[in-house]
N, C-alpha and C positions, 0 to 999 in steps of 0.2 A: 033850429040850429043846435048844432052838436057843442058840448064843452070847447073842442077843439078849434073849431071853427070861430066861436068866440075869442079865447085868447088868441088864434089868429087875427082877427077882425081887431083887436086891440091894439096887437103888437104891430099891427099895422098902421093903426092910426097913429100912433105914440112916432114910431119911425118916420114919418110923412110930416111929422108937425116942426115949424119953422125952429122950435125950440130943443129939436133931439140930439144935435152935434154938443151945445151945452151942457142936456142933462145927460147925455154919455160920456162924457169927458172923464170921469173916474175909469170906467174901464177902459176907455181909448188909451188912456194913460200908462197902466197896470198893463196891457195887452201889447201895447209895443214896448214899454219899456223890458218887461220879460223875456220876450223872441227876438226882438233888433237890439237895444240899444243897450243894455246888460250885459248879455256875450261878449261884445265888441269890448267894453268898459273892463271887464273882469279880464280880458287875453291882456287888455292893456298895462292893468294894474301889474299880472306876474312877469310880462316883458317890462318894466320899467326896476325889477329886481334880478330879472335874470339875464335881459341882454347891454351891453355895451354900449349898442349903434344909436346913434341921433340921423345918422340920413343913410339912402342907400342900402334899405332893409335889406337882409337877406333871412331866407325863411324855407322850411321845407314845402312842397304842394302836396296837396291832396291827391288823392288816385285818382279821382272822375276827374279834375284836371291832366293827368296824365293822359288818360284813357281819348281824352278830348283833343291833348296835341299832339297821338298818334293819329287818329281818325283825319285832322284838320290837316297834316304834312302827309300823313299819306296821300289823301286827293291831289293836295298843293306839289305837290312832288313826282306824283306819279309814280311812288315806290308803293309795295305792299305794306300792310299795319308791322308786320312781325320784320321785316328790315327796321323802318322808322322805331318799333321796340326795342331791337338790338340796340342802335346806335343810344336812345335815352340811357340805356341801362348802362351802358360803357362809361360815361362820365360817370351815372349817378355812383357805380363802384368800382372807380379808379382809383385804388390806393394810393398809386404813383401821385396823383393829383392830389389827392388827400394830403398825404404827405410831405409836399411839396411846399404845400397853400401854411397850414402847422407849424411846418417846421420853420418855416420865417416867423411866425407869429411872434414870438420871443425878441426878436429886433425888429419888429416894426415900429417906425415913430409913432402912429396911430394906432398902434396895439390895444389902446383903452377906450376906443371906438368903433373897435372891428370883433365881432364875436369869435370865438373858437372853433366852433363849428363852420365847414364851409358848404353853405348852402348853395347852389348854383341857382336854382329858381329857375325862372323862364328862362335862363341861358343856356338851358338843354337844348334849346330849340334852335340857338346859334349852333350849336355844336351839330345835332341832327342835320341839320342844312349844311354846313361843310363835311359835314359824313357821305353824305348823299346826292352832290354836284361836285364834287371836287374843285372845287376853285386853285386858280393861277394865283388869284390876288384877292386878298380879304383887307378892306378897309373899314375902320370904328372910329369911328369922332366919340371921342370922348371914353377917357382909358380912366380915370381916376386912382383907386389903387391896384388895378390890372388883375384880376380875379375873371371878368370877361376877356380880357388878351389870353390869361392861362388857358381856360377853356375852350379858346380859336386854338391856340394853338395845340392842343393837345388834339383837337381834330385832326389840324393840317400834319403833326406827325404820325397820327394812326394813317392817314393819305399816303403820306410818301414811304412810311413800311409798304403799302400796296402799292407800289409806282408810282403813286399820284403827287407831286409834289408841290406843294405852295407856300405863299410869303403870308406876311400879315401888317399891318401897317396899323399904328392907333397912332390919333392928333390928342392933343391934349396941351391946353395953354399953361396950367401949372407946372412948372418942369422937376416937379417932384413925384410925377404920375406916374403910375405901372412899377410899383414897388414888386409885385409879387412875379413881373415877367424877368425871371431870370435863369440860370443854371440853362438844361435843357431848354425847356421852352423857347430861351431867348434865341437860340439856334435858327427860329425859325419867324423871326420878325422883329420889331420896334418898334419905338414911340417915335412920332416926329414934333417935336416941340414947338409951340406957336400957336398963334389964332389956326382955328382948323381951314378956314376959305383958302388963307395962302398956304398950308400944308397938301391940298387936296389939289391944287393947281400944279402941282409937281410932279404928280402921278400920270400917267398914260392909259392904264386902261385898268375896270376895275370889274370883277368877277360877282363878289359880295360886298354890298355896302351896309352898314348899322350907323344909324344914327342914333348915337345918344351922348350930345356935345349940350350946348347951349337951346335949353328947354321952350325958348320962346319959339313961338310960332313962325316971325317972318328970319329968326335963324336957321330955323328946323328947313324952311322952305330955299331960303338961299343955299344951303347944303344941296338938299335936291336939284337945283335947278344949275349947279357950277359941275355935278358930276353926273349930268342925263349924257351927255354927248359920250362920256367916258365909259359909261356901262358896257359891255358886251352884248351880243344878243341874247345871250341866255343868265344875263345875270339878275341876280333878286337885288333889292332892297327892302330892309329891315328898317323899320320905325320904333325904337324903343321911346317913343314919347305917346304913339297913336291912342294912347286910355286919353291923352288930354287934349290933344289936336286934332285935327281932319286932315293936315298939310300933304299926308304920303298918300291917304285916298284921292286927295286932289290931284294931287300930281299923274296919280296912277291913270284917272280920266283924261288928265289934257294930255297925255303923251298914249294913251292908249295898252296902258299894262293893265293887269288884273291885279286887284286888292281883296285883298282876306285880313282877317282881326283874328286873334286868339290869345284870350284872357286869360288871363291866368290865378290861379285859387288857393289865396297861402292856406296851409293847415295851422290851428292852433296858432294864430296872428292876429292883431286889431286890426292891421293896413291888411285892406281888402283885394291889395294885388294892383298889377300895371298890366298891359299887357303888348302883345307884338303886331305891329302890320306889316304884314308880308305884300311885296308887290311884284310880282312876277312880269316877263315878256314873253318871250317863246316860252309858253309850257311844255310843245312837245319835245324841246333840247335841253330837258332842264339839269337830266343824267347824263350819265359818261357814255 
């Protein structure tokens, strides 16, 4: 038996023995705390100096996250990678928006909770998805300080510069919600103030739905289930809760629509990201 074979034969036996998770525990230690739990700790440490926000992170993504929610809407959409490109890259450098988002910053009552920077995060992908269906009617439960209404609606006005024109509607119980949907923007929609179930009861028929109202599971679900019959045939359903529930993939089986996930990857963040469930019906109508 060669040297090698021996300290094989050793490290063998040591690994196999009831006692090696104990006597490795120094480096089990040392080896996660280094690659996982460190990183995480140190983004944490310089966001606890540098950002504002206590909820409702925003954050830039990564490129392979990019890269991954052109590939995933292209299939899901049925557009090519380099349209789904364009339409990302339009919000990401929208000065109008930029500017827009900024320039209120200064009079927001929660200006000491909202960073400076306006990050859209996975709401490229709302934006992408009314780029690319053109919707009559876009509905969002849950508007908070309206940075995703801005973003609907900056869609639906690049839509109706093309002909395509649509509304936008956000429910939101707090009636101090959708600070940031004004000036332009507001041109092209509103909050409806109230429990979202009786807001969503009002509505006739709804093109794009997102859900992201009341976080539990059998509200997430009652949403779903008060605005199935209202859907169109070609309209999508967004789940901005689906990182923590199954409620839109369920739904997506008992009614027979198609579910897809796509997570999404803050850069240089602790919060390791949420991500979107997309549920589609007719795929082949999903364009104009």
């Amino acid at each position: 038996m060669t040297v090698r074979d021996t300290l094989r034969d050793v490290k063998r036996r040591l690994t196999s023995h009831r006692m090696f998770p104990i006597l490795n525990f120094p480096n089990r230690a040392i080896s996660t705390w280094s690659n996982y739990i460190w990183p995480t700790v140190r983004a944490w440490i310089t966001w606890l100096f540098k950002s504002r926000e206590e909820s409702n992170f925003t954050y830039a993504l990564t490129e392979r996250c990019r890269i991954n929610f052109i590939a995933g809407l292209s299939n899901i959409l049925n557009q090519s990678p380099d349209v789904i490109r364009e339409y990302l890259n339009e919000i990401q450098d929208d000065a109008d928006f930029k500017r827009h988002i900024t320039g209120l910053l200064p009079t927001h009552p929660d200006r000491y909770r909202t960073d400076l920077e306006p990050h859209v995060g996975r709401r490229m992908v709302w934006y992408a998805v009314v780029r690319a269906t053109k919707p009559e009617v876009v509905v969002e439960t849950g508007v908070d300080q309206g940075m995703g209404a801005v973003v609907l609606c900056a869609a639906l006005k690049r839509n109706a510069s093309e002909g395509h024109p649509g509304r936008y509607f956000g429910t939101d119980i707090n009636p101090l919600a959708g600070y940031f949907l004004k000036g332009a923007y507001a041109e092209f929609g509103k909050v409806l103030y109230g429990d979202s179930l009786k807001s969503l009861e009002t509505l006739d028929k709804i093109d794009l739905f997102i859900n992201d109202s009341d976080h539990s599971a059998s509200y997430e679900q009652a949403e779903y289930e008060l605005v199935k019959n209202k859907l169109t045939p070609r309209a999508i359903v967004l789940g901005d809760n689906s990182h923590v529930t199954s409620e839109l993939a369920e739904f997506s089986m008992r009614h027979g629509r198609r579910f897809s996930f796509l997570p999404e990857e803050p850069a240089n963040h602790w919060y390791k990201g949420a991500g979107i469930g997309i549920s589609t019906g007719d795929v082949c109508n999903l364009g104009v």
